[in-house]
Structures are given as structure tokens and as C-alpha cells.
Backbone as CSV, one residue per row, in Angstrom:
resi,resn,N_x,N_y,N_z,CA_x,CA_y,CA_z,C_x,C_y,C_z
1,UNK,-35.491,-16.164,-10.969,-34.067,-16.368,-10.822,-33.382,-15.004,-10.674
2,UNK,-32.226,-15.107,-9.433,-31.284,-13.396,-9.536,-30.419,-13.664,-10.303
3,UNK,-30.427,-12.089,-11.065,-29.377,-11.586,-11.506,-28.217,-11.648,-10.706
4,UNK,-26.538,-12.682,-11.330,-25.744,-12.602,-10.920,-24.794,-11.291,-10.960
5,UNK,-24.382,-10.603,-9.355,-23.924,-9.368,-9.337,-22.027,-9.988,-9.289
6,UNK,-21.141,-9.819,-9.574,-19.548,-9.897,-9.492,-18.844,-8.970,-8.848
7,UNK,-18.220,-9.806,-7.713,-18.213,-8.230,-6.796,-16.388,-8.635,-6.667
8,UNK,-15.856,-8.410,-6.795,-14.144,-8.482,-6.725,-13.735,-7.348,-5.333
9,UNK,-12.834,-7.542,-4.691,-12.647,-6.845,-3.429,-11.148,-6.968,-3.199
10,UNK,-11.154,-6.006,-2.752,-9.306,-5.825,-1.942,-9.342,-5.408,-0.397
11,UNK,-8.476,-5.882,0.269,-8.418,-6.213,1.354,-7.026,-5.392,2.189
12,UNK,-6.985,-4.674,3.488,-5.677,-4.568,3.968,-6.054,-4.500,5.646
13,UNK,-5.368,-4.758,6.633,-5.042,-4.426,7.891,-3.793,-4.261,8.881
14,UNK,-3.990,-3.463,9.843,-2.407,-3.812,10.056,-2.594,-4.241,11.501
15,UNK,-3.485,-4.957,11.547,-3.568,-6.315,13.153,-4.599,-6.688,12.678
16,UNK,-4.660,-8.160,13.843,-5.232,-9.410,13.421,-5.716,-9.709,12.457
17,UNK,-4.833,-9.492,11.123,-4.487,-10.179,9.610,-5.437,-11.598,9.761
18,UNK,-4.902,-13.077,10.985,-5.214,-13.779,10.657,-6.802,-14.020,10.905
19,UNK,-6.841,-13.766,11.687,-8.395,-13.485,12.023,-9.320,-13.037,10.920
20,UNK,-9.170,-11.897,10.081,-9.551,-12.071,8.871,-9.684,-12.433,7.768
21,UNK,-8.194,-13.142,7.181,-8.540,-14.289,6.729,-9.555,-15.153,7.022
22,UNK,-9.048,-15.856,8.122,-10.020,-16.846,8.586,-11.448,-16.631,8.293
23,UNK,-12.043,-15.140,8.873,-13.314,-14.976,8.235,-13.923,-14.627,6.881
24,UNK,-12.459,-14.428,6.280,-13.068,-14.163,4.758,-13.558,-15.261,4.163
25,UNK,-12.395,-16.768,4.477,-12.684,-17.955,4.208,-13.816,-18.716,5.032
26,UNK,-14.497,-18.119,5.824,-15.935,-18.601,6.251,-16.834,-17.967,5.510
27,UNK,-16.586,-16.910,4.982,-17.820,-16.126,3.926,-17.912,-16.839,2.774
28,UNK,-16.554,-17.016,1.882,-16.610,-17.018,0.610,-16.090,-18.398,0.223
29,UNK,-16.670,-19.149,-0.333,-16.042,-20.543,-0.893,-17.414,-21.230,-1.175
30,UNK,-17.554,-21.974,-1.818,-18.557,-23.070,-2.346,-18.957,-24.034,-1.375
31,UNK,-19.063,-23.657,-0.113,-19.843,-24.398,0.507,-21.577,-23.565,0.787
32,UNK,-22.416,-24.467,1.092,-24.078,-23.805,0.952,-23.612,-23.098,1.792
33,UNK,-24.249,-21.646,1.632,-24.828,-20.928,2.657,-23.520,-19.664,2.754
34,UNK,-22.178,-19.898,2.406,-21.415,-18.972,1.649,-21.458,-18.264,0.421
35,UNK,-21.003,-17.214,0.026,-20.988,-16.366,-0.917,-20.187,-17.161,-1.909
36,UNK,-20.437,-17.371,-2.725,-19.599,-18.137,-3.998,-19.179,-17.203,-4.578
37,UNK,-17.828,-17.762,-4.292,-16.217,-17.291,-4.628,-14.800,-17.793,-4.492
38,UNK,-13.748,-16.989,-4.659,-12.423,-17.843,-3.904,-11.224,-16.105,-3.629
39,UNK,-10.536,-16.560,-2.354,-9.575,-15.688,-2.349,-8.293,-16.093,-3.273
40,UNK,-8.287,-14.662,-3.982,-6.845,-15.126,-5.085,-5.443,-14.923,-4.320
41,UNK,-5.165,-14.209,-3.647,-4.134,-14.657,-2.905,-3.913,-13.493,-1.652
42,UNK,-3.292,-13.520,-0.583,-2.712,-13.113,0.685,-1.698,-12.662,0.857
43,UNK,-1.063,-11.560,1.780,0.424,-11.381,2.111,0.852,-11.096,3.086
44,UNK,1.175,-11.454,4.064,1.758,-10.923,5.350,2.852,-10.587,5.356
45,UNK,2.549,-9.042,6.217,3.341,-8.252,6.843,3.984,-8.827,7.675
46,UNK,3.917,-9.740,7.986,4.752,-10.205,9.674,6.272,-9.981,9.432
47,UNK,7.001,-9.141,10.597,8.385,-9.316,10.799,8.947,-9.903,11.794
48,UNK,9.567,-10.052,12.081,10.533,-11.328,12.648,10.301,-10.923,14.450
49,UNK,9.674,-9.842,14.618,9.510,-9.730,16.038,8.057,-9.596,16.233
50,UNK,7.448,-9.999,15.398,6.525,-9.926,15.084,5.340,-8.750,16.170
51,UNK,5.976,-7.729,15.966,5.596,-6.258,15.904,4.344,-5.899,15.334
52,UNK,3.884,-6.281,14.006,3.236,-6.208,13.343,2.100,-7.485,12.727
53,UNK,1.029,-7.674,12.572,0.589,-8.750,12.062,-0.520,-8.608,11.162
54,UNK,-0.133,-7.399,10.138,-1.043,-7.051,9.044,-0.526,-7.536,7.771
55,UNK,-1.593,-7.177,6.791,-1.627,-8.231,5.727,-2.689,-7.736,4.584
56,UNK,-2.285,-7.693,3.209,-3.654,-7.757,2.150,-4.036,-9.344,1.778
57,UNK,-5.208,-8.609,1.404,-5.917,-9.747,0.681,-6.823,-9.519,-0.537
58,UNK,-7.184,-10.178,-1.723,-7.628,-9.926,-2.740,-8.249,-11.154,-2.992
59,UNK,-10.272,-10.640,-3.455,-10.481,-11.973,-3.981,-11.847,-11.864,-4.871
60,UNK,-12.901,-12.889,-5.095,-13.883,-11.907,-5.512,-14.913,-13.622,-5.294
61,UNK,-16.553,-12.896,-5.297,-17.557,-13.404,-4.838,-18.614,-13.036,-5.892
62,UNK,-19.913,-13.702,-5.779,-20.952,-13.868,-6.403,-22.014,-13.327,-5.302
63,UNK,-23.123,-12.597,-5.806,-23.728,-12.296,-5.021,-25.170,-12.051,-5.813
64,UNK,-26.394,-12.435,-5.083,-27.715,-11.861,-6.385,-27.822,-10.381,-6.506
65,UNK,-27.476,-9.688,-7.099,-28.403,-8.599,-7.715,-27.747,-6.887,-7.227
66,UNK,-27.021,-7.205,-6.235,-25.597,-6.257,-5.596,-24.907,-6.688,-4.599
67,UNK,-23.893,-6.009,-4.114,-23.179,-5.902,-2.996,-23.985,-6.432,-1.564
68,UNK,-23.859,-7.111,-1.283,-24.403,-8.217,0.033,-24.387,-7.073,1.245
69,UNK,-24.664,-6.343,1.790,-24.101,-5.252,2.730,-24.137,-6.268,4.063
70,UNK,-25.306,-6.897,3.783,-25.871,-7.105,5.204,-24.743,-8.624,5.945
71,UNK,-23.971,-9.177,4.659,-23.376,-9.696,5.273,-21.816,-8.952,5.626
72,UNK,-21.472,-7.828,5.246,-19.967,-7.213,5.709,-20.546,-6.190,6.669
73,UNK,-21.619,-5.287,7.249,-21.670,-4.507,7.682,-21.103,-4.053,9.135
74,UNK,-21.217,-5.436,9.781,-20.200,-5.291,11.334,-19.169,-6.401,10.802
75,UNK,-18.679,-6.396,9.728,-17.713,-7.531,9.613,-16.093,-7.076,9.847
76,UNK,-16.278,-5.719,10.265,-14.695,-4.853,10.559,-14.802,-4.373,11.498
77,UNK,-13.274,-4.190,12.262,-13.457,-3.107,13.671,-12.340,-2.396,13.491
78,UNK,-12.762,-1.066,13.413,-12.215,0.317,13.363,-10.546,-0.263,13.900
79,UNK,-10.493,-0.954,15.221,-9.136,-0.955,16.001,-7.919,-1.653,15.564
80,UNK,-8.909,-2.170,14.000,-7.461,-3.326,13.580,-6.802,-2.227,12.408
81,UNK,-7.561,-1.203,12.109,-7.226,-0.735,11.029,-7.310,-0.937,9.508
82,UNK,-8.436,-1.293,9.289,-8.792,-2.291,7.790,-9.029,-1.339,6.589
83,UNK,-8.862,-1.704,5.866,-9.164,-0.987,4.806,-9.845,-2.252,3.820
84,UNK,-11.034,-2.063,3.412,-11.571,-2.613,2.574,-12.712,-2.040,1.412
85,UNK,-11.945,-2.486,0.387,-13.040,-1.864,-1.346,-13.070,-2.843,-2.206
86,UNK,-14.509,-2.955,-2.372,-15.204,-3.959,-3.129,-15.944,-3.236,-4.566
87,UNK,-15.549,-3.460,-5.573,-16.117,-3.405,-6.899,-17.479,-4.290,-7.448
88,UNK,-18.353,-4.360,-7.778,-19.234,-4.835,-7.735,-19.946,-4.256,-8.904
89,UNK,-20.617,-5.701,-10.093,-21.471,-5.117,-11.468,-22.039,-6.488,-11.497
90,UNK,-23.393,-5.805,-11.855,-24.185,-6.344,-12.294,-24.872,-6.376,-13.763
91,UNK,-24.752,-7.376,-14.870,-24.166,-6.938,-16.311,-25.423,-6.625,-16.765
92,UNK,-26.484,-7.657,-16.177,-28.321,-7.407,-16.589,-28.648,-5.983,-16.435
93,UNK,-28.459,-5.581,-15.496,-29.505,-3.914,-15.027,-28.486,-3.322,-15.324
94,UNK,-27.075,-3.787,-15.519,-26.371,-2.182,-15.357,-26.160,-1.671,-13.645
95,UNK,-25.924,-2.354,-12.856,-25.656,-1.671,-11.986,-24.356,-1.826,-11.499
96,UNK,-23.270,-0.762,-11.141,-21.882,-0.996,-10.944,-21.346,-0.195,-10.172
97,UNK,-20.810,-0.514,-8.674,-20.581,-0.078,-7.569,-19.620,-0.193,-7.133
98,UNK,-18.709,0.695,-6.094,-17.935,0.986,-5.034,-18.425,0.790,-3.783
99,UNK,-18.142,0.127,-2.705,-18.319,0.000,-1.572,-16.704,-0.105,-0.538
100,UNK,-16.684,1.042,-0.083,-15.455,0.938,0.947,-15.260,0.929,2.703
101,UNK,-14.904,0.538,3.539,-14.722,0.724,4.217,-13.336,0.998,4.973
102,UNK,-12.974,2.085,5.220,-11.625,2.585,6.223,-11.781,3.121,7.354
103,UNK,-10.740,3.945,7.847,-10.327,4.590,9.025,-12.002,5.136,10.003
104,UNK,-12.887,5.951,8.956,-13.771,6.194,9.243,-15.555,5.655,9.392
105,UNK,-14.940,4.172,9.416,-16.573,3.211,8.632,-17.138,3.367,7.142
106,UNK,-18.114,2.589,7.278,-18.387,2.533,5.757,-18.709,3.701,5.297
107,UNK,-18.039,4.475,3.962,-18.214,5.462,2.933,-19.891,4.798,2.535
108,UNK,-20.291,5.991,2.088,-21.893,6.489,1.329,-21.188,5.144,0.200
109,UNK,-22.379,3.991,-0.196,-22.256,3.495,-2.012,-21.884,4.641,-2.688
110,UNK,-21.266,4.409,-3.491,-20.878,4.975,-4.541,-21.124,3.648,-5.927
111,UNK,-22.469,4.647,-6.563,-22.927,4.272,-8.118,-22.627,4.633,-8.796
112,UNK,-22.458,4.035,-10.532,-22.264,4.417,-11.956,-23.460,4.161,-12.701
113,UNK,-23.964,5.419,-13.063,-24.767,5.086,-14.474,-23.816,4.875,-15.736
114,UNK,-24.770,3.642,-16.382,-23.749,2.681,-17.416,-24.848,3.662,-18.752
């Protein structure tokens, strides 16, 4: 059996907001074959000329044993402008992580010895 890892994440872009939603909610929710989790809530930027169509998001997932890479690794494109950091511990081994992605692609993991 895996060790359950808790990975909590924050979310921002400033274009196609909905589009990511949409795919966050194909990753994460209790259906098989998704990451078990739920998004805690959303915010759009949209203004009235709608100029803009960015947005955060905050939520958190289950994963065995760390940070899932292989399912976020092309899951962003540089052109929308995303910013995304995921916290991630695992309480058995002790393992407890940073994973970000911004302006420049994914940052090196960043680990804590517990």
C-alpha cells in the first residue's frame, strides 16, 4: 500500500483562466483515474471589456508517495502566464516539498529535511 503524500496548491494566470479551470477539474475530483481532491475556491479577473481573462485558484489533492510531476509537467504554457506552487508532505517518510512553476518553467524541487 502507498504512502498518502498531501499536496495543497495555488494557482494564478492572466489568460485563458477558463481553460484551466476546466483542466484542473479533469485532474482532481473523485472520479477513478483522477487525483483525489477538490478545488476550494476560484476568482476571476474578468473586467467588463473583458480585456483580461485571468484568475486564481486554490485547492489540494492526494497523491502516493510525492508530487505527481508526470501528471503537471506539460500541463502549463509559458504564453498564458501561470504561476503555479504546490506544497506537498508526506507524514510516513518525512518528505515535504515545493514545486513551482512561473515565468521561467518549472523551478529545480525544492526539499525539507524534517
Amino acid at each position: 500500500m502507498a504512502n498518502i503524500c498531501e499536496n495543497r496548491f495555488y494557482f494564478n494566470c492572466n489568460k485563458n483562466f477558463d481553460y484551466y479551470v476546466q483542466e484542473f477539474k479533469s485532474l482532481i475530483g473523485n472520479e477513478p483515474g483522477q487525483l483525489e481532491g477538490d478545488l476550494l475556491g476560484e476568482y476571476y479577473n474578468n473586467s467588463d471589456d473583458d480585456a483580461s481573462d485571468g484568475g486564481w485558484l486554490e485547492g489540494y489533492f492526494d497523491s502516493k508517495w510525492s508530487f505527481p510531476m508526470h501528471k503537471f509537467e506539460n500541463f502549463f504554457n509559458l504564453d498564458d502566464e501561470p504561476y503555479f506552487r504546490c506544497i506537498s508532505e508526506e507524514y510516513g517518510c518525512g518528505y515535504v516539498a515545493m514545486n513551482i512553476f512561473d515565468a521561467n518553467g518549472w523551478r529545480p524541487e525544492q526539499t525539507f529535511d524534517l
